[in-house]
OpenMM code with the backbone's topology and positions (N, CA, C; nanometers):
from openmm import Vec3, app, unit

residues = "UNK UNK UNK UNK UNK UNK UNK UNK UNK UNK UNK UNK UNK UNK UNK UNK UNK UNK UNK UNK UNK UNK UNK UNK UNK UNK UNK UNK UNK UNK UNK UNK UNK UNK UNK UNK UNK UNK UNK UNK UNK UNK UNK UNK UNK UNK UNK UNK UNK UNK UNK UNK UNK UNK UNK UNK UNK UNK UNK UNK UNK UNK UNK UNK UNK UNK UNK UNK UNK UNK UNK UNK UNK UNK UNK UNK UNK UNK UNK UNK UNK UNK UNK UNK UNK UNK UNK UNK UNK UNK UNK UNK UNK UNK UNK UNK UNK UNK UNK UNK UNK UNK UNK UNK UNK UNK UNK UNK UNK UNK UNK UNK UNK UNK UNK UNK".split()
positions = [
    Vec3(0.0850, -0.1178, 0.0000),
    Vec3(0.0000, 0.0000, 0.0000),
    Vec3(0.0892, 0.1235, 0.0000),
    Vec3(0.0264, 0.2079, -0.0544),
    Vec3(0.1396, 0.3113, -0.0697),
    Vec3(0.0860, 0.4476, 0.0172),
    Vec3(0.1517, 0.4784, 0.1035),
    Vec3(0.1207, 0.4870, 0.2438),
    Vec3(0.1677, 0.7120, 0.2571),
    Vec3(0.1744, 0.7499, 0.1199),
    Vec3(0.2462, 0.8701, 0.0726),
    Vec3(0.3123, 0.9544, 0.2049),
    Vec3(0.2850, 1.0766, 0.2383),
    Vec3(0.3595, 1.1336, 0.2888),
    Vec3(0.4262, 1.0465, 0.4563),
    Vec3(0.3433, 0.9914, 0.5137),
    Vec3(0.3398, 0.8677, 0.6132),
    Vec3(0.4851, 0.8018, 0.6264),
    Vec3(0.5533, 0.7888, 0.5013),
    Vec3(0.6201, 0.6523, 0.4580),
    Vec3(0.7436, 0.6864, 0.5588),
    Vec3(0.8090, 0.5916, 0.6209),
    Vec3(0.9142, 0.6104, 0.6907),
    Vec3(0.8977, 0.6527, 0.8149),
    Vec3(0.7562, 0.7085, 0.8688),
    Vec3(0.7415, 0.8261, 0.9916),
    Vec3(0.6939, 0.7087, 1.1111),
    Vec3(0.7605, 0.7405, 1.1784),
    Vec3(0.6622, 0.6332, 1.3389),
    Vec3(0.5264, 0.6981, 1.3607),
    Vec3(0.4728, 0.5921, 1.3963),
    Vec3(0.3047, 0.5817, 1.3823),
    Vec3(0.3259, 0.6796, 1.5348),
    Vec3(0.3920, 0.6316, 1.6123),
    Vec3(0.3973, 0.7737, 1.7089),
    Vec3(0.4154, 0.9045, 1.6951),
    Vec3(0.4568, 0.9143, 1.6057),
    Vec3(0.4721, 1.0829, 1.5713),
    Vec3(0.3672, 1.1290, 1.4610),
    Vec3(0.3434, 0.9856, 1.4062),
    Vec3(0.2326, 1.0685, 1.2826),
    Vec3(0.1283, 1.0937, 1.3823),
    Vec3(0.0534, 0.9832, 1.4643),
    Vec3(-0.0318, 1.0152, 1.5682),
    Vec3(-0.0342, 1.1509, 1.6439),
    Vec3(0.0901, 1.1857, 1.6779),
    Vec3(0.0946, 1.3245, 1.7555),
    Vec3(0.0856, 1.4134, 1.6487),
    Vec3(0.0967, 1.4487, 1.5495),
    Vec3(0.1412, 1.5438, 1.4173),
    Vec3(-0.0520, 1.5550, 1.4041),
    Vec3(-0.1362, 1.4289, 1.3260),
    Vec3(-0.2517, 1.4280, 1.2409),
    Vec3(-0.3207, 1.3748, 1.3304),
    Vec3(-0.2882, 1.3340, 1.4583),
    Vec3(-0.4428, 1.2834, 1.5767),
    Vec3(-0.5309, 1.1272, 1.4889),
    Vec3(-0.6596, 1.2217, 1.5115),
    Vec3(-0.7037, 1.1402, 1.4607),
    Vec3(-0.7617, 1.1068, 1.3019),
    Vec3(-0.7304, 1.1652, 1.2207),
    Vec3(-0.6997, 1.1634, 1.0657),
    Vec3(-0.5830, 1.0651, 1.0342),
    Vec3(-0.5086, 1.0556, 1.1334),
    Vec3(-0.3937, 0.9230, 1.0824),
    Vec3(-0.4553, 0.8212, 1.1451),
    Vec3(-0.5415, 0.7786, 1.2619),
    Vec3(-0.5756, 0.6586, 1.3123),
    Vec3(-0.6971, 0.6508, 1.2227),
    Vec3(-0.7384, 0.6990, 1.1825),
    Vec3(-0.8562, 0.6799, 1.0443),
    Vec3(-0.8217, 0.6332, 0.9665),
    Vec3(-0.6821, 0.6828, 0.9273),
    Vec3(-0.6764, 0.6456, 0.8152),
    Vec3(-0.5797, 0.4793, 0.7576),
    Vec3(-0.5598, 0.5057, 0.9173),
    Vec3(-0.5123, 0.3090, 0.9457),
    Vec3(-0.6123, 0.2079, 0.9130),
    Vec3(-0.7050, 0.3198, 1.0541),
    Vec3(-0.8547, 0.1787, 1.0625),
    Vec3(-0.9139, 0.1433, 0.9205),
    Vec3(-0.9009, 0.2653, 0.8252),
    Vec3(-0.9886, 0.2314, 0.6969),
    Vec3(-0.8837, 0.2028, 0.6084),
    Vec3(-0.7467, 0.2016, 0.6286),
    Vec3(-0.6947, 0.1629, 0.4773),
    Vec3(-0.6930, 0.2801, 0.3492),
    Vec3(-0.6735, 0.3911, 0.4067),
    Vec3(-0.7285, 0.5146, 0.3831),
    Vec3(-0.6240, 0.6350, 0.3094),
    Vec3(-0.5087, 0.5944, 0.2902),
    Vec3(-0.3953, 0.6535, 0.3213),
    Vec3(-0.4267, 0.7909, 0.1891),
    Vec3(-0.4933, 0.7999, 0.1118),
    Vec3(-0.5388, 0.9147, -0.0016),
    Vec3(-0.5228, 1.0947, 0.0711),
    Vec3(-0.5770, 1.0731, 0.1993),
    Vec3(-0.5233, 1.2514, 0.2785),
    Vec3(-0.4036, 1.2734, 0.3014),
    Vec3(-0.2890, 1.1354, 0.2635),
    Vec3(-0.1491, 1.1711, 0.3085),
    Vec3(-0.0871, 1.1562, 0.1647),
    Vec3(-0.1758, 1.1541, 0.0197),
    Vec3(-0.1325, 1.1332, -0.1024),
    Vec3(-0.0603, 0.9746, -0.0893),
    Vec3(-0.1701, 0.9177, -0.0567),
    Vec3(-0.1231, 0.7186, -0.0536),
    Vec3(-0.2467, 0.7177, -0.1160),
    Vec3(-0.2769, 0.5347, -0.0893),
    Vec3(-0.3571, 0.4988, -0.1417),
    Vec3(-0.4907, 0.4636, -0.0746),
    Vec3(-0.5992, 0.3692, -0.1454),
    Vec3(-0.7140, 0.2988, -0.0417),
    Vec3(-0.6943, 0.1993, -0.1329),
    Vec3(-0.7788, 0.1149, -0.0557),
    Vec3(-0.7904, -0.0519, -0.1149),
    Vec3(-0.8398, -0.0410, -0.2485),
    Vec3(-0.9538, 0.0525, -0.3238),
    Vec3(-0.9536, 0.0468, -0.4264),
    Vec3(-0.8639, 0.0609, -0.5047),
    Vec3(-0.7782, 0.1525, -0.4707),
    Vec3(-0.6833, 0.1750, -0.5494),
    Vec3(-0.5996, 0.0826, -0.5712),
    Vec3(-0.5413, 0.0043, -0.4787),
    Vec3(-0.4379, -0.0880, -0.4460),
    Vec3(-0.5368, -0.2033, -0.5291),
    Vec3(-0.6095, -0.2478, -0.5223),
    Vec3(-0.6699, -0.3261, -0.6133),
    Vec3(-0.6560, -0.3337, -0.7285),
    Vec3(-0.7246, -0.1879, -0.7713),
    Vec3(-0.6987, -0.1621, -0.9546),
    Vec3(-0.5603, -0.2043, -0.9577),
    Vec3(-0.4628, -0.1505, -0.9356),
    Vec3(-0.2888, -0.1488, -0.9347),
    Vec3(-0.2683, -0.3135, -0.9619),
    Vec3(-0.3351, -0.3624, -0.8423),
    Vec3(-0.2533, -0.5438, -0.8191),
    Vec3(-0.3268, -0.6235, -0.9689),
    Vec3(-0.4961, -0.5273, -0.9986),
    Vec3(-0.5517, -0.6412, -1.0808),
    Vec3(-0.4722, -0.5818, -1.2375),
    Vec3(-0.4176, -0.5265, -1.2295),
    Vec3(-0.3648, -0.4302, -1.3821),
    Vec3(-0.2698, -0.5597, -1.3754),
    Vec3(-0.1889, -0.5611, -1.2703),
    Vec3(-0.0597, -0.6508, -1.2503),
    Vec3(-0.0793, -0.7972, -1.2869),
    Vec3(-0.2108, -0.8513, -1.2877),
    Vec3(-0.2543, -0.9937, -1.2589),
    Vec3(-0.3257, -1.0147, -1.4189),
    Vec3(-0.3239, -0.9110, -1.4655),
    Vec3(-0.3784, -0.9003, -1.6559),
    Vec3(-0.2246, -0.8709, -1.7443),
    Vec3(-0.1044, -0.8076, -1.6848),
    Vec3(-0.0053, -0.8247, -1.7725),
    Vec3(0.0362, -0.9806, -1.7269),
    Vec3(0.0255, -1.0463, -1.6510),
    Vec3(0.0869, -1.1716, -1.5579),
    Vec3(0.0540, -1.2611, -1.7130),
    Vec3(-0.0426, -1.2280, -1.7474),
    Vec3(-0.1625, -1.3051, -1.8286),
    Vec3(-0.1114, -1.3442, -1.9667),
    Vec3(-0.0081, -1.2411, -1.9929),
    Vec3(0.0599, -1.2099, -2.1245),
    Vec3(0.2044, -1.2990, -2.1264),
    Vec3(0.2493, -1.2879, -2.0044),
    Vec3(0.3972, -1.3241, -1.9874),
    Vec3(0.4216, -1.4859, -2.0242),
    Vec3(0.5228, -1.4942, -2.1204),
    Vec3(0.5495, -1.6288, -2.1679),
    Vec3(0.6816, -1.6882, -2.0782),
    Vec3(0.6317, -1.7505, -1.9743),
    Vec3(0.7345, -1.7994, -1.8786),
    Vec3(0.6793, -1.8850, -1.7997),
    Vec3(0.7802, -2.0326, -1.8084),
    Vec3(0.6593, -2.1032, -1.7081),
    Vec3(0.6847, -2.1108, -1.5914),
    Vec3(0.8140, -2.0538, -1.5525),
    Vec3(0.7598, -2.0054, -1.3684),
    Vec3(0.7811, -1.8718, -1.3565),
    Vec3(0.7120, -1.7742, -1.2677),
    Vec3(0.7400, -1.6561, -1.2027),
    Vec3(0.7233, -1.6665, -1.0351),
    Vec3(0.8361, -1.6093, -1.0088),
    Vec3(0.7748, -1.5573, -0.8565),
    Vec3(0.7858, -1.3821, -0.8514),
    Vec3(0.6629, -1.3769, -0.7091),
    Vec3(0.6143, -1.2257, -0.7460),
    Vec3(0.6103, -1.2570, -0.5541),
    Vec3(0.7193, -1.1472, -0.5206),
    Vec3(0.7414, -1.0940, -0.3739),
    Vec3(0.6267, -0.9818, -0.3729),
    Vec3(0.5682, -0.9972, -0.2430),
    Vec3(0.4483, -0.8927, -0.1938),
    Vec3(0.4356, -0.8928, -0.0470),
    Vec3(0.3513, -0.7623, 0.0192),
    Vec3(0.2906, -0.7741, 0.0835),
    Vec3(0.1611, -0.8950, 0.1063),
    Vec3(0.1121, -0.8553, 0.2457),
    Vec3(-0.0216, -0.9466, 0.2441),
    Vec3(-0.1436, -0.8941, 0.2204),
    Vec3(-0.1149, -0.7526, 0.1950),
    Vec3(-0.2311, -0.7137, 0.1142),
    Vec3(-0.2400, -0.7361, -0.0545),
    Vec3(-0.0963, -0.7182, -0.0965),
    Vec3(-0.0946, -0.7086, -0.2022),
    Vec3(-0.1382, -0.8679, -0.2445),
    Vec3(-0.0855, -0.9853, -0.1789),
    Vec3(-0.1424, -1.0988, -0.2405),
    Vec3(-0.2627, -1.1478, -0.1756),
    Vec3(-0.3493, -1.0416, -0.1146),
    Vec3(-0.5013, -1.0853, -0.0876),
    Vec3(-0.5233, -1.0348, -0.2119),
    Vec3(-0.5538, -0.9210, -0.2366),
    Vec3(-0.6083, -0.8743, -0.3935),
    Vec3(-0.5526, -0.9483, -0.5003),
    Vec3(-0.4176, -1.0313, -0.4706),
    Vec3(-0.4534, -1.0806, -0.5997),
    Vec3(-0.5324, -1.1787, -0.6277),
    Vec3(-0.5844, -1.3085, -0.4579),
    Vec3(-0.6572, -1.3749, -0.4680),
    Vec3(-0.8150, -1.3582, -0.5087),
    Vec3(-0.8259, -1.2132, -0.4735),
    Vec3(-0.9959, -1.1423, -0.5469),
    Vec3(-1.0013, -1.1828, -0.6718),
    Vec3(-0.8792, -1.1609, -0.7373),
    Vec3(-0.9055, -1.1506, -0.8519),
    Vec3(-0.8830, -1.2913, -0.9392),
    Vec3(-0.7988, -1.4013, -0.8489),
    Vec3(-0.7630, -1.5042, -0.9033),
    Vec3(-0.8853, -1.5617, -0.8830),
    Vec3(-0.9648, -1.6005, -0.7629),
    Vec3(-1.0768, -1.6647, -0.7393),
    Vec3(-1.2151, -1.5451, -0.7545),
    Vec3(-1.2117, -1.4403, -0.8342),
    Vec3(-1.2953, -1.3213, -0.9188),
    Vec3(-1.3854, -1.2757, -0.7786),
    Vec3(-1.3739, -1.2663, -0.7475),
    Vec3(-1.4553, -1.2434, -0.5990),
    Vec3(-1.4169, -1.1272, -0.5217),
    Vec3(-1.5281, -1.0427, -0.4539),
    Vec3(-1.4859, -0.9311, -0.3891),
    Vec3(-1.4809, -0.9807, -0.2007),
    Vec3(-1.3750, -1.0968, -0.1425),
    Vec3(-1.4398, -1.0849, -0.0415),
    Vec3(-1.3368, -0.9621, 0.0382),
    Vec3(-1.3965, -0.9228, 0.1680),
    Vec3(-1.3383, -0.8499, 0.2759),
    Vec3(-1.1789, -0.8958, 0.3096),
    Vec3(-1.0556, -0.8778, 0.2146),
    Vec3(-0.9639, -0.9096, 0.2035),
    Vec3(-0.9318, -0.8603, 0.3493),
    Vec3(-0.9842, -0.8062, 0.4877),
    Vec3(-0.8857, -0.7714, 0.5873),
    Vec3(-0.9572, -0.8340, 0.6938),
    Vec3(-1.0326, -0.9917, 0.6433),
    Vec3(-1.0737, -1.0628, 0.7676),
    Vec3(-1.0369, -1.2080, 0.7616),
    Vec3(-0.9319, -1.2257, 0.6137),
    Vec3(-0.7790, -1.2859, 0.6480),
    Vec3(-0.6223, -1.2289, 0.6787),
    Vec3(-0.5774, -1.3628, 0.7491),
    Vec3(-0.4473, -1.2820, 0.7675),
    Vec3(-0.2962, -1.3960, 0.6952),
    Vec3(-0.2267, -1.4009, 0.6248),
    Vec3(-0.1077, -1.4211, 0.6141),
    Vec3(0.0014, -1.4509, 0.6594),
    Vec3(0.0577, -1.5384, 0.7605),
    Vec3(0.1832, -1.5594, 0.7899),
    Vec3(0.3239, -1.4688, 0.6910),
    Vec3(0.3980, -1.4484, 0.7743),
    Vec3(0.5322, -1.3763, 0.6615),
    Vec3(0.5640, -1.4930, 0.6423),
    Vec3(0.6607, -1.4909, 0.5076),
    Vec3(0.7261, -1.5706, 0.4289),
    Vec3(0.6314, -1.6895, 0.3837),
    Vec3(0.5174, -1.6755, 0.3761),
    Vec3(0.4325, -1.7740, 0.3740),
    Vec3(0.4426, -1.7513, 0.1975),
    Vec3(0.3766, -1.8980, 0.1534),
    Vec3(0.3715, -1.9023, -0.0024),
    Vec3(0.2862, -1.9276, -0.0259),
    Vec3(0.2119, -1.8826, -0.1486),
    Vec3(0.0769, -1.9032, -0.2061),
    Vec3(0.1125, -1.9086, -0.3557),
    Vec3(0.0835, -2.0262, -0.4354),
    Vec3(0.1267, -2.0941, -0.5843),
    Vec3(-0.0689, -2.0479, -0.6600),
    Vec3(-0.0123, -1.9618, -0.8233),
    Vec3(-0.1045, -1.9670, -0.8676),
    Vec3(-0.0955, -1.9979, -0.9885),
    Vec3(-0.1502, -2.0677, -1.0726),
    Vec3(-0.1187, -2.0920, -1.2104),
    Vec3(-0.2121, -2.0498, -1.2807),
    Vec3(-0.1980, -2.0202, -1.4348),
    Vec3(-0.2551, -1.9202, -1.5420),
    Vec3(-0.2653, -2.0663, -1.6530),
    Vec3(-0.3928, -2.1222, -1.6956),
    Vec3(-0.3665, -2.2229, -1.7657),
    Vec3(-0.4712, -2.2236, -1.8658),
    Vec3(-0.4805, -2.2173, -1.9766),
    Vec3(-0.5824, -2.2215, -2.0408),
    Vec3(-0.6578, -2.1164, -2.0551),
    Vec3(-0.5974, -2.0250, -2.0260),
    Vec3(-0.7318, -1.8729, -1.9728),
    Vec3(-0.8107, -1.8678, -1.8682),
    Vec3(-0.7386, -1.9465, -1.7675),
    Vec3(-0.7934, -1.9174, -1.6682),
    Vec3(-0.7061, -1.9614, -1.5397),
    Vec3(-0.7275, -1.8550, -1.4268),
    Vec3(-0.6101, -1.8833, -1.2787),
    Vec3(-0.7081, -1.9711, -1.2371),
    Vec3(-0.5580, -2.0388, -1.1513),
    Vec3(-0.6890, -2.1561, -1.0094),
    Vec3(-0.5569, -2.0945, -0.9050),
    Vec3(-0.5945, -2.1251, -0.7821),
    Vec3(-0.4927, -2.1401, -0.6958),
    Vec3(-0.4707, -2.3140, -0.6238),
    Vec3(-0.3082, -2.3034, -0.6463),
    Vec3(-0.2793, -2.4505, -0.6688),
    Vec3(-0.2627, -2.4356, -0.4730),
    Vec3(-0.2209, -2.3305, -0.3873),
    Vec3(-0.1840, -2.3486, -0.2767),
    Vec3(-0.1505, -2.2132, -0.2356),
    Vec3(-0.2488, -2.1652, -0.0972),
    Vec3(-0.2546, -2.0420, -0.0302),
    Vec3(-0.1753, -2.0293, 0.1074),
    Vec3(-0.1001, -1.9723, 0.1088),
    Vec3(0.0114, -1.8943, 0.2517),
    Vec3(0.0329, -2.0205, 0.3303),
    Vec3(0.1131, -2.1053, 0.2501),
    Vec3(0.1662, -2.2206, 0.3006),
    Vec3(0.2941, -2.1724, 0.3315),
    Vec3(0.3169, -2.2575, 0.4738),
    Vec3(0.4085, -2.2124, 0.5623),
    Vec3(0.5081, -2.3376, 0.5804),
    Vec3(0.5549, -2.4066, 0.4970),
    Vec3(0.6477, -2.5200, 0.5606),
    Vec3(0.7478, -2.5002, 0.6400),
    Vec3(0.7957, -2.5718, 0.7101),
    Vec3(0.9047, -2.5698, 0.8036),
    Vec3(1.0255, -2.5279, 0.7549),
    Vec3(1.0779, -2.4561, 0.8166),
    Vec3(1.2077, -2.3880, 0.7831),
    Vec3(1.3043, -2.4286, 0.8399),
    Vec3(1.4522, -2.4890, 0.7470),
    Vec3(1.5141, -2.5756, 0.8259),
    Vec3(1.6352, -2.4749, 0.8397),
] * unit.nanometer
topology = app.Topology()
chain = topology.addChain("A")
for resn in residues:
    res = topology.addResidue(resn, chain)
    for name in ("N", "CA", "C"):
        topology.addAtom(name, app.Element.getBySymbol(name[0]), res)
């Protein structure tokens, strides 16, 4: 998410600086009053990303993200609008999607194997 003037600042000082216009704009995902983004936006962005994916002649890619960024892409892999912020993601977790025929499936979501 692109989080604009915000980026780099401790949530303690943005808090003291913008009150409550920065805890708003946490709770909602909101970041557009600090020239960032909102989930729509971040959506359009990830699904633009998931239609060039579509084009690319390669039969493996990996694509590093946030866990927002690879909830939206699951909206769009499984076409569905659900409430992407009432799952959550493990870090380093992996999620496999394949493009086959004209159409995504997901082969495996924020799988976490053991790390040796």
């Amino acid at each position: 998410i692109g989080v604009g003037s915000t980026q780099e600042v401790l949530h303690t000082e943005l808090r003291e600086k913008y009150g409550q216009a920065f805890t708003d704009a946490v709770k909602n995902h909101d970041y557009t009053p600090f020239g960032g983004e909102n989930d729509q936006m971040i959506r359009e962005r990830v699904h633009s990303f998931m239609r060039e994916l579509e084009s690319v002649q390669a039969e493996n890619i990996a694509v590093v993200g946030s866990e927002g960024t690879i909830l939206h892409m699951m909206t769009y892999v499984l076409q569905t609008n659900f409430n992407i912020h009432s799952l959550r993601i493990k870090n380093c977790s992996i999620s496999v999607l394949a493009f086959e025929n004209g159409a995504w499936k997901l082969e495996r979501f924020a799988y976490t194997p053991a790390l040796v």
